[in-house]
C-alpha positions in Angstrom: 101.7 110.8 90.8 99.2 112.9 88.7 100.7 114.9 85.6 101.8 114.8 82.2 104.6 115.8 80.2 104.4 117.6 76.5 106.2 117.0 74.2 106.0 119.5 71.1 101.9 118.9 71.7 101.8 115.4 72.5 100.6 115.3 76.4 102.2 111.7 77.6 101.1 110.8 81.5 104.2 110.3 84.0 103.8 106.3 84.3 104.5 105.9 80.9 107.8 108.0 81.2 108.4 106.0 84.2 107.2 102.7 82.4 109.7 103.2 79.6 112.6 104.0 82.1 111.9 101.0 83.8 111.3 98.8 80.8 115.0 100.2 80.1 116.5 99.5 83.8 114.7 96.3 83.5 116.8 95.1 80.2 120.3 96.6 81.9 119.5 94.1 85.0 118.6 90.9 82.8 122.1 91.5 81.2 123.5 91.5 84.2 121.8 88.9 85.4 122.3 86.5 82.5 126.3 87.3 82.6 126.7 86.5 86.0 124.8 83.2 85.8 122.5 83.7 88.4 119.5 82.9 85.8 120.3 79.6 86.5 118.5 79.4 89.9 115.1 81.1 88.7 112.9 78.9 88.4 110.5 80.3 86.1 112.2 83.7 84.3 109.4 84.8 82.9 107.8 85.3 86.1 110.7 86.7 87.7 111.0 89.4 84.5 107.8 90.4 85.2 108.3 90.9 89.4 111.6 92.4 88.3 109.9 94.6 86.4 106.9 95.7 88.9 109.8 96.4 91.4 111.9 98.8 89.4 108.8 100.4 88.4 107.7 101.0 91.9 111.1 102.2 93.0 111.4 104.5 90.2 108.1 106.1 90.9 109.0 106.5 95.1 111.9 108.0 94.0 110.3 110.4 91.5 107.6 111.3 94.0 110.2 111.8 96.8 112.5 114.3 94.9 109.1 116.3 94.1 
């Protein structure tokens, strides 16, 4: 995905937009996550926060590209 958005002058490239929505997904999830309980069986959470967030990230960006 090539491009950038402007905004009032400031040029910001898509995977940052996309970064930040995920980074925003990705805190919505861990909520639900931790409410449920299911925390609990992750075994490291840091490393699961971080897959977590490569995942939402990827399917945010198919599903930018594929509404292009």
């Amino acid at each position: 995905m090539i491009g950038e958005a402007s905004f009032y002058g400031l040029y910001v490239p898509w995977l940052m937009l996309l970064a930040g929505a995920a980074l925003l997904a990705l805190w919505g999830v861990r909520r639900l996550l931790a409410a449920t309980g299911l925390y609990r069986w992750v075994w490291h959470p840091a490393l699961f926060d971080m897959a977590l967030y490569l995942l939402l990230l990827y399917g945010l960006s198919r599903l930018t590209a594929h509404l292009q």
